[in-house]
N, C-alpha and C positions, 0 to 999 in steps of 0.2 A: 396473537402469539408471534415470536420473535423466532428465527431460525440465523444460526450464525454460525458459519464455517469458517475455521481456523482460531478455534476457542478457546484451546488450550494454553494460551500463554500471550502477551503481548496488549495489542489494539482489540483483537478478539476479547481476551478476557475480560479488559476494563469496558467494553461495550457491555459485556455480558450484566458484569457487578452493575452497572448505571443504568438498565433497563430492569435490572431486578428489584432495584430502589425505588423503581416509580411503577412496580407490579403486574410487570408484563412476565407470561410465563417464556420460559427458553427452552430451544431445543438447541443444544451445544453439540459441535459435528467438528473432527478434529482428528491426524489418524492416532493421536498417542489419549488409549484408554482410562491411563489412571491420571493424566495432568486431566483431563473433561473431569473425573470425579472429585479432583482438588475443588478446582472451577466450578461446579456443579454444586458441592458443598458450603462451599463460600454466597453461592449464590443462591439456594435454599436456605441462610441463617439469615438475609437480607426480606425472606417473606416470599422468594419467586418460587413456582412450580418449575422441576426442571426434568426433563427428558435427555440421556446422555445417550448416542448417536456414533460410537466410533464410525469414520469415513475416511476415504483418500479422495479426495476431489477428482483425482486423472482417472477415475474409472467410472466410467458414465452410468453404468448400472447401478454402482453403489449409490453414485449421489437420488438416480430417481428412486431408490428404495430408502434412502434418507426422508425425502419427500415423501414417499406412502406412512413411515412411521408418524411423521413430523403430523400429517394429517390425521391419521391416526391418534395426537394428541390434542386438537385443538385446528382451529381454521387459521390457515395459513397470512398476517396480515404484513411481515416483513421480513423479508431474508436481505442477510445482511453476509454477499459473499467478499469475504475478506483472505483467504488463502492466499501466501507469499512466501516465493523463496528467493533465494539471491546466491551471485556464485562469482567473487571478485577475481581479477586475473586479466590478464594478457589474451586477445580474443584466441591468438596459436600456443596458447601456453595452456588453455583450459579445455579438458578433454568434451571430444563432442556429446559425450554421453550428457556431459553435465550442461550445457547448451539447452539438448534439448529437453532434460528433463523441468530446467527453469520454467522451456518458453511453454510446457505440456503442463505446469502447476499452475504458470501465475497468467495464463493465459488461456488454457483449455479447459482448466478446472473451472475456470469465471461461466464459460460455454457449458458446460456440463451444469454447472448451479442455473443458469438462467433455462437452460433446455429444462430442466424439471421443474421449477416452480411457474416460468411466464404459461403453460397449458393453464396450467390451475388458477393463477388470478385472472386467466383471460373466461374459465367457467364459471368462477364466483363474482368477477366483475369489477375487483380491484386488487389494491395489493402493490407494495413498493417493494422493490429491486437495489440494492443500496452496494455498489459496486467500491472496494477497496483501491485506490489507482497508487496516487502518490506525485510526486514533482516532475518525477521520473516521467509520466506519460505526456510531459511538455518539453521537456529538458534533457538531450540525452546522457547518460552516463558513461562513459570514457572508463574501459578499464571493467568493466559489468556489462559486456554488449549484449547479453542475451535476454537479462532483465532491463536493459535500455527497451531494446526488441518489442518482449513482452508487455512493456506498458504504455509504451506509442500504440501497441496492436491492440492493447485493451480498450485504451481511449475511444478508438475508432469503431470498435467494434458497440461501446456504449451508445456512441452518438447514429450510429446505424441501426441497434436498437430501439432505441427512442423517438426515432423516424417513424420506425416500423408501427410506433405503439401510440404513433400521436391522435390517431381517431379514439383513444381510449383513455378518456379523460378518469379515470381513479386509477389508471396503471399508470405508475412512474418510476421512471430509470434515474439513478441518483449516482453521482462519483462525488468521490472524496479525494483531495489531493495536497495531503500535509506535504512538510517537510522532514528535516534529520528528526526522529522520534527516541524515547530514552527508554529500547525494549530490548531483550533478549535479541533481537533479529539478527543483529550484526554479528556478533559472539554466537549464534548458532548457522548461520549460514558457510558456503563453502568458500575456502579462501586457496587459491592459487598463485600468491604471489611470494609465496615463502617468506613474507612479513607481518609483522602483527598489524589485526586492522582497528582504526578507531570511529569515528565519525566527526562531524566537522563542528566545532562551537554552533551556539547557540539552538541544541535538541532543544524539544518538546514535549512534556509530560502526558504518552497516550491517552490521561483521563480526558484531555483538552478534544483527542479528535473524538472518544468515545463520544463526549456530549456532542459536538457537534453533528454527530452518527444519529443518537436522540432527534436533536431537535432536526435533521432531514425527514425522521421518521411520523413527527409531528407535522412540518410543514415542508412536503417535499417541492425541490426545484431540482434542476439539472446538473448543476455541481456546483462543489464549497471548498475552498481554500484552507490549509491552516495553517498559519504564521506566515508573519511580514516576509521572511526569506522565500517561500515558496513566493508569493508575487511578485517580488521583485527578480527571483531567478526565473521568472514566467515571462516577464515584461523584459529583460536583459534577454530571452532567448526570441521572443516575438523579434525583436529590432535587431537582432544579428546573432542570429543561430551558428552560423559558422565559427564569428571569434567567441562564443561562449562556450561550445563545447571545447574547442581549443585552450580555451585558458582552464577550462576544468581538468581535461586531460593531462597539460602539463604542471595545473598543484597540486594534481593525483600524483604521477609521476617523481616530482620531488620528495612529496612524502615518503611514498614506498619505497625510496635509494637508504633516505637516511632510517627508515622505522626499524626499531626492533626486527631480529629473527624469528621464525616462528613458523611449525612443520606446516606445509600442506596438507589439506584435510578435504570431504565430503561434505562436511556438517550437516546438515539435515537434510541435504537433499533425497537421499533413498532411505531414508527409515528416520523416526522421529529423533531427537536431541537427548541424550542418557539425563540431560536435568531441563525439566520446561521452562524453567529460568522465573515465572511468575508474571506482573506486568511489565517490571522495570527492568532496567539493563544496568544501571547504575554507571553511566553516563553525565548525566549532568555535573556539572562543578558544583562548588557551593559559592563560590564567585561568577554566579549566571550573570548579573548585572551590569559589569563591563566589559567582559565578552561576551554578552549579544549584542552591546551597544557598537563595539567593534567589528563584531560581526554582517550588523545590519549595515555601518557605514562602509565596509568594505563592498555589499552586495549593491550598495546604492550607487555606489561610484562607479561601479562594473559597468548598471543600467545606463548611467550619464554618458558614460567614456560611450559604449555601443552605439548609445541612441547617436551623438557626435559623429562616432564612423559611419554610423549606417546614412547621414545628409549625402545625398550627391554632391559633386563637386564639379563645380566648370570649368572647364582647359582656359585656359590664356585667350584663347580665341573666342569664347561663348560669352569673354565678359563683355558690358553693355559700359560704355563710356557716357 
């Protein structure tokens, strides 16, 4: 049985649909009640058993009583914590409340999901942990410091986990770490910069990371990439973290001078999104083809140029005649 928080819309949901394809039953945990029975519905017409689970991740009670249900329907074989929120802006332009409820969702809620299920695969003996991260926990994000924050903290806290859990070979800790994806998240998240926000060429169709969610679940390792851009914006920030952030910050910056107007808002950070939006975000172009090509050449170049800068260089005097 499959347990999957933040199911209501997004990566969640199309995990939810592609686990239900291949007859895993779900327990769907999520705080917005009737987007889980969309979800839920959709994924009962597919053939899966489903258990719907309202929760908020930040409250640590609910999630272990999530977990008593969850057991309560079935033995626990993967949870799949995926909760994410996000809050664009100026790090003194973005109220702290909103800070810290990012770093308490996409980062405590992750804590709270593992404090309730790693007891239980560690009494039944196995059991995967399949942690939602994203590019974000390698690469920081300029302009989003607090979900930068959150996903450096999550990374770290994965790979301390998995530490912890290496004498126990059928327990495994798993991250996932796409790139831009084509889901409701951006359009429901909070935006503080009194401009409209978009995402950057060449997203990702969520169905792509759900599978890969699958097949971790199938054959777990320690973590999986999705799309060319996440690696190469991996490898661009491994060789020179300093000018990567920096050039991300100032093509953030440009954009937001010239973008569209558009109010400041909450978006979902304290109470769920008035439409769940579904999986898609409607993002994508229908001219995906030469702007990703354009896209990935511009990411590749970035990698070149850094790895270049980051060569030492020898003063006039260290050269060797």
């Amino acid at each position: 049985m499959v347990v999957i928080t933040g199911a209501s819309s997004g990566v969640g949901q199309a995990t939810a649909e592609e686990f239900a394809r291949r007859g895993s039953n779900l327990v769907l945990a999520a705080r917005d009640a009737a987007a889980l029975q969309s979800v839920a519905k959709a994924c009962r017409a597919l053939g899966a058993e489903v258990l719907v689970a309202p929760t908020d991740v930040t409250d640590a009670e609910a999630v272990k009583e999530l977990a008593r249900k969850a057991m309560s329907f079935g033995r626990i074989d993967i949870w799949f914590s995926n909760v994410g929120v996000g809050a664009v802006g100026r790090f003194e332009d973005t109220p702290i409340e909103a800070h810290e409820r990012v770093v308490r969702t996409n980062l405590i809620g992750h804590f709270n999901d593992a404090h309730a299920v790693i007891p239980i695969f560690l009494k039944q003996g196995h059991g995967t942990f399949i942690n939602m991260i994203s590019i974000g926990g390698f690469a920081s994000t300029p302009f989003a410091t607090a979900y930068s924050a959150s996903k450096f903290g999550l990374r770290g806290f994965s790979e301390a986990l998995r530490a912890e859990l290496a004498d126990q070979p059928d327990i495994h800790v798993c991250d996932v770490y796409p790139t831009f994806l084509d889901t409701p998240g951006v359009a429901h998240g909070a935006n503080y910069t009194g401009r409209r926000l978009t995402v950057p060429p060449l997203v990702y169709d969520a169905r792509r990371v759900a599978r890969a969610v699958v097949r971790l679940a199938q054959r777990p390792r320690p973590s999986v990439t999705v799309g060319i851009i996440a690696d190469l914006t991996r490898l661009a920030h491994f060789l020179a973290p300093n000018t990567t952030s920096r050039l991300i910050a100032r093509l953030t910056a440009i954009y937001l001078r010239t973008a569209p107007r558009a109010e400041k808002s909450n978006g979902n950070l304290f109470r769920p999104p008035a439409q769940p939006g579904g999986v898609d975000g409607g993002w994508r172009s229908k001219r995906r083809v030469p702007v990703a090509a354009i896209a990935v050449a511009a990411v590749a170049g970035l990698a070149l140029a850094v790895a270049i800068r980051s060569v030492p260089r020898r003063s006039y005097r260290d050269r060797w005649y």
